[in-house]
C-alpha positions in Angstrom: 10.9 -15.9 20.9 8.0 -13.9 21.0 7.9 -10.2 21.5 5.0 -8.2 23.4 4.0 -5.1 24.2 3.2 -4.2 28.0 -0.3 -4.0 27.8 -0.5 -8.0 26.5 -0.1 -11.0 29.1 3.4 -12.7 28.9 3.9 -15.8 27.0 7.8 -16.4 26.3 8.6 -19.6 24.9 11.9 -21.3 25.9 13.1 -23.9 24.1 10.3 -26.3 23.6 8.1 -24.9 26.6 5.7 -22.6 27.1 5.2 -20.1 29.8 2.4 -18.5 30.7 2.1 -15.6 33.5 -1.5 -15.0 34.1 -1.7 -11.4 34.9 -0.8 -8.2 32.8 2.7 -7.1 31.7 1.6 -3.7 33.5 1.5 -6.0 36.9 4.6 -6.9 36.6 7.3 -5.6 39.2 10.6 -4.3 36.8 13.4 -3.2 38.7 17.0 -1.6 37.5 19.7 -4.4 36.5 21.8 -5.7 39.5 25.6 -5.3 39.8 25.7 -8.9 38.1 24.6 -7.3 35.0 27.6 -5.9 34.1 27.4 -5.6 30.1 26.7 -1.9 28.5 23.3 -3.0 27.0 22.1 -3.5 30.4 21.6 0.5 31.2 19.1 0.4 28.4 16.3 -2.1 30.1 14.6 -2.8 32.8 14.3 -6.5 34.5 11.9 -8.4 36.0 12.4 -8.6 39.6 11.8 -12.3 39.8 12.6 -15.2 36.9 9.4 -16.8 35.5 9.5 -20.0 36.5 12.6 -22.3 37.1 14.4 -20.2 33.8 17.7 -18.9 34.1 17.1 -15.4 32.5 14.9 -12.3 34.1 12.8 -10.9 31.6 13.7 -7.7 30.4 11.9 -4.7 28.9 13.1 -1.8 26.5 13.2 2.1 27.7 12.7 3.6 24.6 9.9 0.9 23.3 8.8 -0.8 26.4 8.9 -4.3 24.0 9.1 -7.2 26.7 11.2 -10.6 26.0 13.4 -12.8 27.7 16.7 -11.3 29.0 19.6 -12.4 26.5 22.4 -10.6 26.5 23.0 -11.0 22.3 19.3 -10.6 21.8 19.2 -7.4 23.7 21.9 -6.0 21.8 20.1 -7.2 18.7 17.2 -5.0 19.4 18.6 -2.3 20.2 20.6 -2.0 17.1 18.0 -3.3 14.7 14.8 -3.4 15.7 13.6 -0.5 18.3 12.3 2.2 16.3 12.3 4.6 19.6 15.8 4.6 20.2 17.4 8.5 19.8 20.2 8.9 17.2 22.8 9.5 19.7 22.0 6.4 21.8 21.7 4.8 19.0 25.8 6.0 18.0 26.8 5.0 21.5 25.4 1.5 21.4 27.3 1.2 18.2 30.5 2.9 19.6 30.1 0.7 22.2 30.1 -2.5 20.4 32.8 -2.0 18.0 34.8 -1.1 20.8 34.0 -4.8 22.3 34.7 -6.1 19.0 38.0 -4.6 18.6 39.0 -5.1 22.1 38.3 -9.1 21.0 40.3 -9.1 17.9 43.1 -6.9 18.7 44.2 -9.9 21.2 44.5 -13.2 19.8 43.4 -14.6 22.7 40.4 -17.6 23.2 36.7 -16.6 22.8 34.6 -18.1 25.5 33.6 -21.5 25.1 29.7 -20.1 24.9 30.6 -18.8 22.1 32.6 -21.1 20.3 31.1 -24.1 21.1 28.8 -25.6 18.7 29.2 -27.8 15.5 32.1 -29.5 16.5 34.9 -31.0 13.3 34.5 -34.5 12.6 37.7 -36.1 11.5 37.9 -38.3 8.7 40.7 -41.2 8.0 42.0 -39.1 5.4 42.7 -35.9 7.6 43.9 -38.0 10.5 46.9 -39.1 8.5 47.1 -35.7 7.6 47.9 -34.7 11.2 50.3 -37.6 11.3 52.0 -36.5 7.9 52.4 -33.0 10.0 53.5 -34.1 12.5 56.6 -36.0 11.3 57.2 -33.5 8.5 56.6 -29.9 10.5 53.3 -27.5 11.3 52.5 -24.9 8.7 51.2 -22.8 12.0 53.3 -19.9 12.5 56.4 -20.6 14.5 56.2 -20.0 18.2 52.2 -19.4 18.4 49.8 -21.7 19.7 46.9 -22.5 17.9 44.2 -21.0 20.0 46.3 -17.7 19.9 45.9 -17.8 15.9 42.5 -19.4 15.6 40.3 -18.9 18.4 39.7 -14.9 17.4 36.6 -13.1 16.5 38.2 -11.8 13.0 38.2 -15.4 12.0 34.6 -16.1 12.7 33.3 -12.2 11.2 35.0 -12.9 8.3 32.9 -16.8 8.3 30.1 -14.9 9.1 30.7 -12.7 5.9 31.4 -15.2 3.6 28.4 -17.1 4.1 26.0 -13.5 4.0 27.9 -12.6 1.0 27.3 -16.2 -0.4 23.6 -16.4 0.3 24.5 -19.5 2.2 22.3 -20.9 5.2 23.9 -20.9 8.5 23.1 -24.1 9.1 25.8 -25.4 6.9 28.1 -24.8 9.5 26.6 -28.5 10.1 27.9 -29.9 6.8 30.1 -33.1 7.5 32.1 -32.3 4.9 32.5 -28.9 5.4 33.2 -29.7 8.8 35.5 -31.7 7.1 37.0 -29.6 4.9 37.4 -26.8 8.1 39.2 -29.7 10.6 41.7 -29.9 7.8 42.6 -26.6 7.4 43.4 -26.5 11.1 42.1 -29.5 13.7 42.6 -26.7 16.7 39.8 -24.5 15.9 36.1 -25.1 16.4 33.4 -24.3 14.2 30.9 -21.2 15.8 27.0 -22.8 16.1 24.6 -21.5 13.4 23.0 -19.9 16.4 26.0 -17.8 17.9 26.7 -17.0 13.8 23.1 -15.7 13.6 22.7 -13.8 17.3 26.0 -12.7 17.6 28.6 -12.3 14.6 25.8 -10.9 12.3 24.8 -8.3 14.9 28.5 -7.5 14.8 28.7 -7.3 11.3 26.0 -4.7 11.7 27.0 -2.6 14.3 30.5 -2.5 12.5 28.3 -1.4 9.0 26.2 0.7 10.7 29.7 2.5 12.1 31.3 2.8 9.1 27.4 4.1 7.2 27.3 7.2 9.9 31.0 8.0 9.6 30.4 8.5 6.0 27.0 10.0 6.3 28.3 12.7 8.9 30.4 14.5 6.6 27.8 15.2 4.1 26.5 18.6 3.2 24.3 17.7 1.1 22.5 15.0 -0.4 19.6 13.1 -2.1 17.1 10.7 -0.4 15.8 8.0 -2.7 12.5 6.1 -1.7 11.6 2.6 -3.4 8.8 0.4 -2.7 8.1 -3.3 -3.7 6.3 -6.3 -2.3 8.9 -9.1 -1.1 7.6 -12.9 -1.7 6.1 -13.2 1.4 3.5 -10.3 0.4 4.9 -7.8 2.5 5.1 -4.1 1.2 8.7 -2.9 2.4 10.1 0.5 1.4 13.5 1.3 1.3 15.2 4.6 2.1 18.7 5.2 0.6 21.0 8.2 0.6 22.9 9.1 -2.7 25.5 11.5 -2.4 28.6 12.2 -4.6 26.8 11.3 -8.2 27.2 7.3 -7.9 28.2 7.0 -3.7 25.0 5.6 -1.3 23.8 4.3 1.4 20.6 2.4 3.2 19.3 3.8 5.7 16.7 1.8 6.5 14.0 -0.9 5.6 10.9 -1.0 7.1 7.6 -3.2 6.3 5.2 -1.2 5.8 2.3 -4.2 6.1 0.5 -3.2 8.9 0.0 0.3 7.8 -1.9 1.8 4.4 0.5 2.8 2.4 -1.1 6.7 1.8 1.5 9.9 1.3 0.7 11.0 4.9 1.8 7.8 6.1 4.8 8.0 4.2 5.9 11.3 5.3 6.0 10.3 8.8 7.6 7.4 8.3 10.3 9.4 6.5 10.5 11.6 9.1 11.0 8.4 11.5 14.3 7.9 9.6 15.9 10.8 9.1 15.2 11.4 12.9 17.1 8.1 13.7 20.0 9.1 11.8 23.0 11.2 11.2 21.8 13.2 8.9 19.6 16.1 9.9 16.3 17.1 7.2 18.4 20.4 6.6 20.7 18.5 4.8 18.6 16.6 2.5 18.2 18.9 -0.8 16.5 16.5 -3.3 14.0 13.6 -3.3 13.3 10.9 -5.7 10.8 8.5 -5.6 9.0 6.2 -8.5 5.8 7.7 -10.0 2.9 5.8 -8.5 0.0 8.5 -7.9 0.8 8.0 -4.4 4.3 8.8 -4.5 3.6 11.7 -6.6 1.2 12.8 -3.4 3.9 11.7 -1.2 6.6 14.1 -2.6 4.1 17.2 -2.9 3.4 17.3 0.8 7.1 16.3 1.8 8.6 19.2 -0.1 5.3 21.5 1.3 6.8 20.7 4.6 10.1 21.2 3.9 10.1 23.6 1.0 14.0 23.1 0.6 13.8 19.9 -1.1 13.4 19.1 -4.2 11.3 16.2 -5.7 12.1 14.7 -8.5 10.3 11.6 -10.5 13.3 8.3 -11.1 14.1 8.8 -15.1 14.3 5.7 -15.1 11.0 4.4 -14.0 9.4 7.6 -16.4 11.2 6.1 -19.1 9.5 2.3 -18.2 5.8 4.6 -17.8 6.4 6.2 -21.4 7.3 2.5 -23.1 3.9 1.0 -21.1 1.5 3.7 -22.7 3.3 3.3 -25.8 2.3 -0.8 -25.5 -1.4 -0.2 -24.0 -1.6 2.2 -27.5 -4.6 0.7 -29.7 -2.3 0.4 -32.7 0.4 -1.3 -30.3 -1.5 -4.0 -28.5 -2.3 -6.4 -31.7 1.7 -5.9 -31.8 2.2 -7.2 -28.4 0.4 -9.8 -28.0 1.0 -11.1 -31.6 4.9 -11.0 -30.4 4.3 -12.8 -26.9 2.1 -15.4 -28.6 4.9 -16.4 -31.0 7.7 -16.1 -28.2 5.5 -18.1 -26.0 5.2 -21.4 -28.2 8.7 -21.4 -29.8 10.2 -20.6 -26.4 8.1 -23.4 -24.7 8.5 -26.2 -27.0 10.7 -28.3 -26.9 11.4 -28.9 -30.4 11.2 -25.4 -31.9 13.4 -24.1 -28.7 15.9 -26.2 -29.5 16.0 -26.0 -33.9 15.7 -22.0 -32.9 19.1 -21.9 -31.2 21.2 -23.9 -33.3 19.3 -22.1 -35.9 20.9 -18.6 -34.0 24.2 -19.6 -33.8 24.4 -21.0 -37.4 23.7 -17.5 -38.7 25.5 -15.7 -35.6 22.6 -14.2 -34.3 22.9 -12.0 -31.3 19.4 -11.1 -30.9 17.6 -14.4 -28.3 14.1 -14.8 -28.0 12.6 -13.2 -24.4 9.2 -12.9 -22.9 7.8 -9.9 -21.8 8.3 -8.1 -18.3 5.3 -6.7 -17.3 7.0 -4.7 -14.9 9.5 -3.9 -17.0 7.5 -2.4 -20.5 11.2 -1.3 -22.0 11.4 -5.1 -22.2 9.3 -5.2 -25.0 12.1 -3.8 -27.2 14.2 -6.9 -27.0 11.3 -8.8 -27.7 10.5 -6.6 -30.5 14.6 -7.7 -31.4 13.9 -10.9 -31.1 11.1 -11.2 -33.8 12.8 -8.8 -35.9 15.9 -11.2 -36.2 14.0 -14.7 -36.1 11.7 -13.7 -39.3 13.4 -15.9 -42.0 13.7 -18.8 -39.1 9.5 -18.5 -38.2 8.3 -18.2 -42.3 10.4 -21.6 -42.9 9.1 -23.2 -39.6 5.5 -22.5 -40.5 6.5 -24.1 -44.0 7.8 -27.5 -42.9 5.1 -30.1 -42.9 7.1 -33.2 -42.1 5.5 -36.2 -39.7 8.6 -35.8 -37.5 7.9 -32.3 -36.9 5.2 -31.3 -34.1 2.7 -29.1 -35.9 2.2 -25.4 -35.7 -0.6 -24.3 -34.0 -3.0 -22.2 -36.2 -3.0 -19.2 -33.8 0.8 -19.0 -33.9 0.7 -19.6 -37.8 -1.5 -16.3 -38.4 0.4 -14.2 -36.8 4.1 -14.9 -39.1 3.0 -12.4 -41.6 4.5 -10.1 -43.6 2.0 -7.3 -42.5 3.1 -8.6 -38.7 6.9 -8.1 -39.0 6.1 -4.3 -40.5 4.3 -3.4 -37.3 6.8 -4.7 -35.3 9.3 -3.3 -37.3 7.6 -0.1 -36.4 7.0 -0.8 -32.9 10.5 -1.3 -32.6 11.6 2.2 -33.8 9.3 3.8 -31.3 10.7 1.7 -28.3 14.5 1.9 -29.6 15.0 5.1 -28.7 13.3 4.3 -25.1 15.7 1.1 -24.6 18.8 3.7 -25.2 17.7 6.0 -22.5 17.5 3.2 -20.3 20.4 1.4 -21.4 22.6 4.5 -20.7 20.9 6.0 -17.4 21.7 2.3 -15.7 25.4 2.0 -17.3 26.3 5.4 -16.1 29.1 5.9 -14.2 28.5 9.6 -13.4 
């Protein structure tokens, strides 16, 4: 499906065809949804007043974003809920309201969810669980006594918590397809059918949110006070997404959002508004918000300077944690340091990547009972250096033999690598290492606290 703005022509794609109107989106005559469009989400668009082509659905058009697509019910909730940045908070709250009430409304009766939504990836029975059913049959149902089995099995708390599972899993949707877990699920109980990896994906995971997104705001509503965190990274697509989470209560939080940034430079200014964007589309009002912290990127460091000059009650505050990773980087990038480094990564490199010497190197740890490993470096993470720094420290006796052994069964040394297993080496590192220590503990305690 693709989305578009009014002032683009429409091309909506359904299933494998594409149609084109030829004149503007502005040209197009919208009209108020007709008594037939009975669910709550309808109040929130507008329709088109005729149905492009021979399709089945109008198209439809947000009143808070004025984004245009084709007229499904579960996608138009979708938006709504997730993707429409214009929506007010207290729509917003209804919408949600709204749609838990429809959820619980559907699992407090045990009664059969329509076949659109349960249809899909039907159970394919296998010899083995036919003679299972027989076996059942003759010897009595485990199924509760007097219930039928669409009254246990056909409810939506059975497919939310499916939905769930496979979130919480990091498994596709599509394995819903899986003959044997098809398999697997016909055993367990024959009567109930298997939701589509479509209905899973537009409809139970937009429940799933809406039920989150409930449970978030209570939360968040009876806050005095709390901190905003913002982090930034660059997913694997390339895409520079920002997170903003509230902490409150020492270790309690929550997301508020996550937004790609992509299309936009990511300056302070940009930022701030963005930040603004949030907090406006939430329960939390910018009174409440005493404190925020952020990284220590020079643009985050501009970004918290004009946020607390607009709102001079909050606080901003560098993460310890990523000051603590800054201090162990300079300490690295130190003239007397680098040598150090990169005479560490270079022995770590070839004794980690070769075969041979990987191999002697472990059973050589867990002869002596070693419980320092050898690791590479983190270039993101400089504390890392300190277990490298470990690593050599504890693998010094096991590197001045290698460098020894001269056998024709054993691959050679490169020269590079054997120039650095010196005494004078294992001293610096030695030092190195009681510089970084100290560092490492910070770190190590900041991450495992509780409080």
């Amino acid at each position: 499906m693709t989305n578009l703005r009014s002032e683009d022509n429409l091309q909506i794609k359904y299933s494998n065809q594409d149609i084109q109107i030829r004149q503007p989106a502005s040209l197009v005559q919208w009209v108020e949804p007709g008594p037939s469009q009975r669910k709550f989400v309808w109040k929130y668009y507008q329709r088109s007043a005729h149905k492009p082509g021979n399709k089945k659905r109008y198209l439809v058009k947000c009143n808070f974003c004025h984004q245009i697509f084709d007229g499904k019910v579960l996608r138009m909730q979708a938006h709504l809920l997730k993707s429409c940045k214009e929506i007010s908070q207290p729509i917003k709250s209804i919408m949600v309201r709204e749609c838990v009430s429809a959820i619980s409304a559907n699992a407090g009766d045990n009664e059969k969810i329509p076949v659109s939504i349960t249809s899909g990836a039907k159970s394919i029975p296998s010899q083995n669980c036919l003679e299972r059913q027989l076996i059942s049959k003759s010897q009595g149902s485990i199924d509760e006594p007097n219930v039928s089995p669409e009254k246990q099995w056909h409810n939506v708390d059975v497919a939310l918590a499916l939905t769930k599972c496979f979130i919480s899993g990091n498994i596709p949707f599509l394995f819903v397809k899986d003959y044997y877990f098809q398999e697997f699920m016909h055993a367990l109980k024959p009567s109930w059918r298997l939701p589509s990896t479509s209905t899973m994906m537009d409809h139970y995971c937009v429940q799933l949110y809406a039920l989150a997104i409930a449970k978030r705001d209570k939360q968040l509503s009876k806050l005095d006070m709390c901190t905003l965190i913002l982090d930034g990274w660059t997913d694997l697509s390339n895409n520079a997404v920002y997170a903003f989470i509230v902490l409150y209560n020492h270790n309690d939080n929550e997301i508020l959002d996550i937004i790609d940034l992509s299309s936009k430079r990511p300056t302070s200014q940009n930022l701030v508004e963005e930040t603004e964007k949030v907090i406006r589309t939430s329960v939390i009002p910018i009174s409440k918000i005493k404190c925020v912290v952020t990284d220590s990127p020079s643009v985050m460091i501009k970004f918290r300077k004009e946020l607390c000059a607009r709102y001079p009650h909050i606080i901003g505050l560098p993460c310890a944690l990523h000051v603590a990773n800054i201090i162990a980087k300079d300490i690295c990038k130190h003239v007397e340091a680098v040598e150090v480094v990169v005479r560490n990564c270079r022995i770590v490199s070839y004794f980690t990547s070769s075969h041979f010497w990987n191999a002697k190197s472990k059973q050589w740890m867990k002869k002596k009972n070693i419980k320092h490993s050898l690791v590479t470096l983190c270039e993101t993470r400089w504390y890392s250096m300190t277990k490298v720094c470990y690593g050599i420290q504890a693998f010094q006796s096991f590197f001045e033999d290698a460098i020894k052994k001269v056998d024709n069964g054993i691959p050679k040394i490169p020269h590079e690598v054997q120039e650095c297993v010196t005494p004078s080496h294992f001293n610096n590192n030695n030092n190195l290492l009681e510089v970084l220590a100290p560092l490492a503990d910070v770190i190590g305690a900041l991450e495992a606290q509780k409080n």
